[in-house]
C-alpha positions as a printed NumPy array, in Angstrom:
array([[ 33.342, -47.093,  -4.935],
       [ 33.012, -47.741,  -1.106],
       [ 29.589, -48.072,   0.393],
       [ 29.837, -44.342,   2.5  ],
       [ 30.778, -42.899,  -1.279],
       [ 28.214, -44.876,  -2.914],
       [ 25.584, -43.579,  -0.531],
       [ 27.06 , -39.582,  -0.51 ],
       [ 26.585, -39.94 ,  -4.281],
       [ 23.025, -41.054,  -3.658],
       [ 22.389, -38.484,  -1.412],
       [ 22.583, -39.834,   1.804],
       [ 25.395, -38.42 ,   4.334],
       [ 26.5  , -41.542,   6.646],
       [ 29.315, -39.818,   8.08 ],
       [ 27.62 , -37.139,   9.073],
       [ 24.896, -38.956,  10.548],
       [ 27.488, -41.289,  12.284],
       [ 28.638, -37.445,  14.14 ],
       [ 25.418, -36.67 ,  14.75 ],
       [ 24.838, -39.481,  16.452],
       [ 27.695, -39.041,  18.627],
       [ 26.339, -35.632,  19.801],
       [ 23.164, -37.405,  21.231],
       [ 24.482, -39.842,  23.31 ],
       [ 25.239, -36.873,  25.785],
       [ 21.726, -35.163,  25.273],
       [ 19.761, -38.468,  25.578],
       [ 21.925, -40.338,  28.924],
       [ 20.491, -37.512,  30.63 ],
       [ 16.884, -38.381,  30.525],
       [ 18.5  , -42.379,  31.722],
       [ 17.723, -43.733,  35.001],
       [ 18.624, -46.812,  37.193],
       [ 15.914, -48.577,  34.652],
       [ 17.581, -48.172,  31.327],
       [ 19.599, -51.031,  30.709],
       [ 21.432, -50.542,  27.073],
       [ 23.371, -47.518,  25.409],
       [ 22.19 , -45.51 ,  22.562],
       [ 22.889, -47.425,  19.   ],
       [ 22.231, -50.677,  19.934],
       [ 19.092, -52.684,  17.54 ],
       [ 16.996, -51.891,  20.535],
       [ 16.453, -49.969,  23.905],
       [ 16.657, -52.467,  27.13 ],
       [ 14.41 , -50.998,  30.184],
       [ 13.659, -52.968,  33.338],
       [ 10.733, -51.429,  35.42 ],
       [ 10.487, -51.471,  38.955],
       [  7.74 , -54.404,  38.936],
       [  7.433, -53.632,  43.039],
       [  5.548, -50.457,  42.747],
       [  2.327, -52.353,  41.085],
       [  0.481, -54.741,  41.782],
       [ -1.168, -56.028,  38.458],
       [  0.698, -53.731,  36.361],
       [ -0.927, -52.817,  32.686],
       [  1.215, -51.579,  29.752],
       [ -0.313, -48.335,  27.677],
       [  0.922, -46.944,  24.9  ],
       [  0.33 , -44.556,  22.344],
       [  1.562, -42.81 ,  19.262],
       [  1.437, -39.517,  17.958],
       [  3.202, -36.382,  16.115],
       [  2.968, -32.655,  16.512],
       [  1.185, -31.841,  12.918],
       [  1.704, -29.083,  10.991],
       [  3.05 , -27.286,  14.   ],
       [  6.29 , -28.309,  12.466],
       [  5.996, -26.299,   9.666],
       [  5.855, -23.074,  12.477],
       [  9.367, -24.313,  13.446],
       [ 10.537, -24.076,   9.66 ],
       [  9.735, -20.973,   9.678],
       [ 11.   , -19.319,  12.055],
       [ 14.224, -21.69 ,  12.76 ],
       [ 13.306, -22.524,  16.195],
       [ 13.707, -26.623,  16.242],
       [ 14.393, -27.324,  19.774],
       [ 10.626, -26.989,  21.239],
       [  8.889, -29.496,  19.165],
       [ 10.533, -32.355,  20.614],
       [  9.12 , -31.221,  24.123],
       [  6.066, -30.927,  22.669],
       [  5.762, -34.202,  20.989],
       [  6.706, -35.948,  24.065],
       [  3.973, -33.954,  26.388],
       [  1.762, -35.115,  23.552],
       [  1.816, -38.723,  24.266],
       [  2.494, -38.45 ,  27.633],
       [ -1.192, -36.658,  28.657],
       [ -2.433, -39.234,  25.992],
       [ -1.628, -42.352,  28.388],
       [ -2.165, -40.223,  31.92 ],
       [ -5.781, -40.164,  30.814],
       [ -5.731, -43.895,  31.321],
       [ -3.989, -43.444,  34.542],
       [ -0.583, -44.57 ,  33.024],
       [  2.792, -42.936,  34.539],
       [  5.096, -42.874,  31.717],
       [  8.148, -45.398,  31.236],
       [ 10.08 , -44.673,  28.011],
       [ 10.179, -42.829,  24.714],
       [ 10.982, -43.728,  21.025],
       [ 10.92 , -40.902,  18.727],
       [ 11.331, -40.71 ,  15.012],
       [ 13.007, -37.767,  12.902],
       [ 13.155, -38.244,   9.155],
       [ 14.557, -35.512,   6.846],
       [ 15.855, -35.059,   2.995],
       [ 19.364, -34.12 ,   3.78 ],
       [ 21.135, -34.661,   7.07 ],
       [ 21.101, -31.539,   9.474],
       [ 23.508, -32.478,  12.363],
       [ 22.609, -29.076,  14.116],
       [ 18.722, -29.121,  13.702],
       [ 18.815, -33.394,  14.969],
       [ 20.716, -32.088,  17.642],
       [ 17.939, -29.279,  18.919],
       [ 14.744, -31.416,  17.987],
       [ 16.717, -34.469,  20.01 ],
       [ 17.176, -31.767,  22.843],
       [ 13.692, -31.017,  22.865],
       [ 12.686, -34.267,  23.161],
       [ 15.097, -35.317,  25.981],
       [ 13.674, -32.199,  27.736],
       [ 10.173, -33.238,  27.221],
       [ 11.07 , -36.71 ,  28.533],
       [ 12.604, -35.443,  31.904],
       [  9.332, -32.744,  32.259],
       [  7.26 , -36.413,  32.151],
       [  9.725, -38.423,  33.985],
       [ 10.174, -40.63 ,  31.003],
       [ 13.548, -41.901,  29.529],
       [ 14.8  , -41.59 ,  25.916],
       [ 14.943, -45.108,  25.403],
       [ 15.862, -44.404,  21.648],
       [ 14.694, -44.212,  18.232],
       [ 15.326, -43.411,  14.411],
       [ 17.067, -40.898,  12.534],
       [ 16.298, -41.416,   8.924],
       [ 17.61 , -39.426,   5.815],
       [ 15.78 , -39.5  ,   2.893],
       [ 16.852, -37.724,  -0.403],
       [ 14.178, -36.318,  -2.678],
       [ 11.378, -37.138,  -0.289],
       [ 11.218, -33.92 ,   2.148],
       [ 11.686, -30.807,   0.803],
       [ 14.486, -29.016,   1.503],
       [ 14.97 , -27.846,   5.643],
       [ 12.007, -29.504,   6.489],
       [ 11.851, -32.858,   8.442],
       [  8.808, -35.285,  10.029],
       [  9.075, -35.71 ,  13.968],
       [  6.644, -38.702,  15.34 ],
       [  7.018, -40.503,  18.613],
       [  5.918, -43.007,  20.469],
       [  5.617, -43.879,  24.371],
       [  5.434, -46.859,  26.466],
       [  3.454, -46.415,  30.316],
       [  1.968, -48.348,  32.804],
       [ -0.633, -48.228,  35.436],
       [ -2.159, -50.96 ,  37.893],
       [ -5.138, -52.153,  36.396],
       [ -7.451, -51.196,  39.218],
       [ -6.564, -47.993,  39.004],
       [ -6.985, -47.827,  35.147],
       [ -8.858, -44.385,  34.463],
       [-11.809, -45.418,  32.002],
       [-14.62 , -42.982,  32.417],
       [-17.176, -46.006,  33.178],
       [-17.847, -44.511,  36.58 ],
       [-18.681, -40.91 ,  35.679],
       [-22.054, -39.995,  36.826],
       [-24.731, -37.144,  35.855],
       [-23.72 , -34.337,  38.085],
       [-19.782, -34.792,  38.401],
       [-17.941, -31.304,  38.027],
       [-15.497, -31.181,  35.192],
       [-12.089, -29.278,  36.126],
       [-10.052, -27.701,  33.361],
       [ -6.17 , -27.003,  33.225],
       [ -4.709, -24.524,  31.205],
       [ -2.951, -24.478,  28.042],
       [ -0.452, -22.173,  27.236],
       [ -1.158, -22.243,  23.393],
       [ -2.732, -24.291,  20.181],
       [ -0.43 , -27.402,  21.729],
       [ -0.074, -29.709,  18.76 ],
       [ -3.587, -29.349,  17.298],
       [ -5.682, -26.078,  14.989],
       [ -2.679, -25.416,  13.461],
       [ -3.956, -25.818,   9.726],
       [ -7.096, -23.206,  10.664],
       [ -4.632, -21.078,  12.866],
       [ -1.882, -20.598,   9.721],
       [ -4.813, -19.741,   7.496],
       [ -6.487, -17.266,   9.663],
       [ -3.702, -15.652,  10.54 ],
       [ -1.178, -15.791,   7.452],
       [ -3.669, -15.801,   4.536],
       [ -6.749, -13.93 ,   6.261],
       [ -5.319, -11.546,   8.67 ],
       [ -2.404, -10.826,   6.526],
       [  0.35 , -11.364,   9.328],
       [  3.84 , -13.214,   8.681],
       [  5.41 , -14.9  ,  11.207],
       [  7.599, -12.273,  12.62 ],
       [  4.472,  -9.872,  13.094],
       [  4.373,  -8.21 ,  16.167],
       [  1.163,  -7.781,  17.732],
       [ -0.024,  -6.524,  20.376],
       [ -3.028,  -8.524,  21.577],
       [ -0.466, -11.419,  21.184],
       [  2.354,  -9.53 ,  23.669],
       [  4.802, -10.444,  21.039],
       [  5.335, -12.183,  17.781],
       [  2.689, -14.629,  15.753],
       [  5.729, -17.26 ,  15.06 ],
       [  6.186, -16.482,  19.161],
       [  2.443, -17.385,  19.925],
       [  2.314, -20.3  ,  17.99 ],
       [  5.31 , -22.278,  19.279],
       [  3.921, -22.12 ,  22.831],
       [  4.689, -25.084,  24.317],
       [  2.542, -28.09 ,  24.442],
       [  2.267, -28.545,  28.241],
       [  2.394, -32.021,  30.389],
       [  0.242, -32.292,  32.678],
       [  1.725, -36.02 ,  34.141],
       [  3.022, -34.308,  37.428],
       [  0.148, -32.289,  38.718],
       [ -2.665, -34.957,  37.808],
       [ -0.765, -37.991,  39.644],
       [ -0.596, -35.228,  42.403],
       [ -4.247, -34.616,  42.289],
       [ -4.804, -38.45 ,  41.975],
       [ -3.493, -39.417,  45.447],
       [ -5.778, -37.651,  47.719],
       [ -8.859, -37.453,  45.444],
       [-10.888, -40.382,  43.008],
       [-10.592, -39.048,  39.321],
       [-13.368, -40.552,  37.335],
       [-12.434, -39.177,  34.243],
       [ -9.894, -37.673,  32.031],
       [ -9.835, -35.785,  28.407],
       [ -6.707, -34.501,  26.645],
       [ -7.806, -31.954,  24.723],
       [ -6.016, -32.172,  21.185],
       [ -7.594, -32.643,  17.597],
       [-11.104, -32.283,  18.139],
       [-10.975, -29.996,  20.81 ],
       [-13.862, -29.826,  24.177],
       [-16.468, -31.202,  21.773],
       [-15.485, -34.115,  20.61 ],
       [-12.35 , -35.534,  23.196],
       [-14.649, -34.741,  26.796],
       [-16.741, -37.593,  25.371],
       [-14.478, -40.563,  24.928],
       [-14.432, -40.188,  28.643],
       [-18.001, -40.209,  29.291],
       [-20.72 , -43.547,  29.848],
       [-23.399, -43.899,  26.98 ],
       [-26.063, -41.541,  27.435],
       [-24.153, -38.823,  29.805],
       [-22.948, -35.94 ,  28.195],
       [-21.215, -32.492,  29.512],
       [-21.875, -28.75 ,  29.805],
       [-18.726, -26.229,  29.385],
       [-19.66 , -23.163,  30.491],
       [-17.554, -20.634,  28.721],
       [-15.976, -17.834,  30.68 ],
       [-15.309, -19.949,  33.721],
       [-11.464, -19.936,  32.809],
       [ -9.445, -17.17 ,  31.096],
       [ -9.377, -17.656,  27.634],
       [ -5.811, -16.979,  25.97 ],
       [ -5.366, -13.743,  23.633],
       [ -4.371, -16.047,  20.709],
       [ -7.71 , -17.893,  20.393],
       [ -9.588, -14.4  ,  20.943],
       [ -7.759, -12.742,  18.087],
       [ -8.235, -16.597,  15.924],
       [-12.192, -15.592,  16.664],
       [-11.949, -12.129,  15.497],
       [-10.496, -13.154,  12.488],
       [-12.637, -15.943,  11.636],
       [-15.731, -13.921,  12.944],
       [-17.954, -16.188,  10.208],
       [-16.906, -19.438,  12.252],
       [-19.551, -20.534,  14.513],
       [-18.648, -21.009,  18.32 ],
       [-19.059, -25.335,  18.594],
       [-16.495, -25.049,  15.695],
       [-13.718, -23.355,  17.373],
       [-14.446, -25.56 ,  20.451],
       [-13.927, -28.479,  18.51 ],
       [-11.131, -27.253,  15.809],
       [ -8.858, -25.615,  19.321],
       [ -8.542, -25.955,  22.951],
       [ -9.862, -22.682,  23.497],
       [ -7.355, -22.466,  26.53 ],
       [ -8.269, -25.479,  28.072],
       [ -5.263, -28.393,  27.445],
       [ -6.386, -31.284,  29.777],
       [ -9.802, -31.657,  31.948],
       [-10.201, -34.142,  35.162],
       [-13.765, -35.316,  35.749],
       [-14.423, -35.923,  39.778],
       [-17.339, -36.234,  42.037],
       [-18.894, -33.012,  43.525],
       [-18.377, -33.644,  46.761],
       [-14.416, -33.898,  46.018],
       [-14.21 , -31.335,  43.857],
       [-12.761, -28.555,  46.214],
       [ -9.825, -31.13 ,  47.621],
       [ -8.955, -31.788,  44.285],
       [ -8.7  , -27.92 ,  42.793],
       [ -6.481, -27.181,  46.106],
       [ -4.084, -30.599,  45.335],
       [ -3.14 , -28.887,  41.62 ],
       [ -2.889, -25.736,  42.983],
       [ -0.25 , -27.316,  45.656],
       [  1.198, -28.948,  42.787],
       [  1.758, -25.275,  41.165],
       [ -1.033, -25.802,  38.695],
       [ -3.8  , -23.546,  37.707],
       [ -7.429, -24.963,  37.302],
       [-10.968, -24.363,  37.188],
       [-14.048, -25.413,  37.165],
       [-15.476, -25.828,  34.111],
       [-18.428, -27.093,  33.792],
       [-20.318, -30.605,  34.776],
       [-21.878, -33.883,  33.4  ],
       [-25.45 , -34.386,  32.598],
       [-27.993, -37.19 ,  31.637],
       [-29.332, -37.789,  27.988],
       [-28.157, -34.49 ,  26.899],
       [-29.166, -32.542,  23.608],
       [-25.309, -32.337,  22.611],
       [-22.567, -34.852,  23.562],
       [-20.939, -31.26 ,  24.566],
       [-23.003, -28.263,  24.948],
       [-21.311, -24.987,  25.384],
       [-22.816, -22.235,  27.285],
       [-21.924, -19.225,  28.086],
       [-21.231, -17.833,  31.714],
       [-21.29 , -14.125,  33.239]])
């Protein structure tokens, strides 16, 4: 018995992974630039950065998945958004830091080999890395008999960035008084998914191609929104103003991600109703009407994906700078001495 026999009777299709494979190379050469030094299917990704744009360059790097936001693309057969969303994941999680993003390795595992679903995940991801300016250095396409069930896959990713290390975003010089300035999401993102499928499929009664109206269109619709990247307005905003701070709001929501970008003993004040809150969270709160109001700020984003922390005084240049940029923001709320919460929501007329 040959080895690609051997392996079919285990369970594991090489040839059709070997196709598959084949079918990338187009989808992921797009997301290349001048940097990228290897092909797809070597043992690893070759990438030469321009070392003349920084002056003490710093590497940053993070890893991360899109939860059980995967199981929303199971069922309803859309697989070609996650991969975007994955990417903007880890790309706002290193733009906090200041970093610009380099390259992308992602990581698709599933119990029988799918050449058509690889191909849209793959797609999404390749479209996620041009939204961040990042290139699809490579990555892993694993099949794995008996350990997924059947049409359902994992999707992780990680990403590779760099900043100059004086301009490394840390929080440390956030003061009492500095306004915090929210961007919009367009959805959950990657995080509240778990609490969302509940409320919605087990409490509210709703399957995923429920129409409603609130919602403008479908539940399965709602919750693949896309996962947005912020990388292009912020570096925007960066160049004409100082940014302090920066929070990525994912798993843990305002309450507990605004504070890994605070000093010891400063906290912040979100004053609810000074951005437009998105029909899906109201209708998650009607719902779950027995859920107190710090827990949905800290189980969802509550319509607020990404917040910049700057100094009063610039706080006007830098709302105008995203709006040239074609982003949305708001003013949000501010930072404050020795608070009573780390995060204290309040609630504007």
């Amino acid at each position: 018995m040959s080895k690609t026999k051997a392996y079919a009777w285990a369970g594991v299709d090489v040839d059709g992974a070997n196709e598959t494979k084949g079918r990338l190379k187009q989808i992921v050469r797009g997301t290349f630039g001048p940097e990228v030094l290897t092909e797809i299917g070597g043992f690893g990704g070759l990438f030469q950065p321009d070392w003349n744009q920084h002056k003490d360059p710093v590497l940053v790097a993070s890893t991360d998945g899109v939860g059980t936001k995967l199981r929303i693309a199971f069922m309803t057969g859309v697989h070609d958004t996650v991969g975007a969303d994955l990417v903007a994941h880890c790309a706002n999680d290193i733009l906090v830091q200041g970093a610009r993003p380099l390259f992308f390795l992602d990581y698709l595992a599933m119990g029988k080999h799918d050449g058509d679903v690889v191909a849209e995940v793959v797609q999404g991801v390749a479209n996620g890395c041009k939204a961040s300016g990042c290139a699809l250095l490579g990555g892993e396409m694993a099949e794995m008999p008996d350990f997924y069930a059947p049409g359902e896959y994992d999707l992780a990713g990680t990403i590779v960035g760099m900043v100059d290390k004086n301009k490394i975003v840390d929080g440390s010089r956030v003061e009492p008084g500095d306004v915090l300035i929210g961007l919009p999401a367009e959805g959950l993102h990657t995080n509240g998914y778990s609490l969302a499928r509940k409320l919605l499929f087990e409490t509210a009664g709703y399957t995923i191609d429920s129409h409603v109206e609130e919602l403008g269109g479908t539940v399965g619709e709602a919750l693949l929104a896309p996962h947005r990247s912020y990388v292009n307005a912020v570096t925007e905003a960066g160049k004409v103003v100082d940014i302090r701070g920066m929070a990525h709001i994912t798993g843990g929501g305002l309450i507990d991600n605004i504070p890994r970008s605070l000093p010891d003993r400063q906290g912040a004040i979100v004053r609810r109703g000074s951005w437009p809150e998105l029909a899906i969270f109201e209708l998650l709160e009607s719902i779950g009407e027995d859920i107190e109001e710090d827990e949905l700020f800290q189980d969802f984003n509550m319509g607020v994906g990404y917040v910049l922390i700057v100094s009063s005084e610039e706080a006007d240049t830098a709302l105008n700078a995203l709006k040239r940029s074609g982003e949305n923001a708001y003013i949000i709320g501010e930072t404050v001495l020795q608070p009573r919460e780390r995060v204290e929501i309040s609630i504007t007329g």
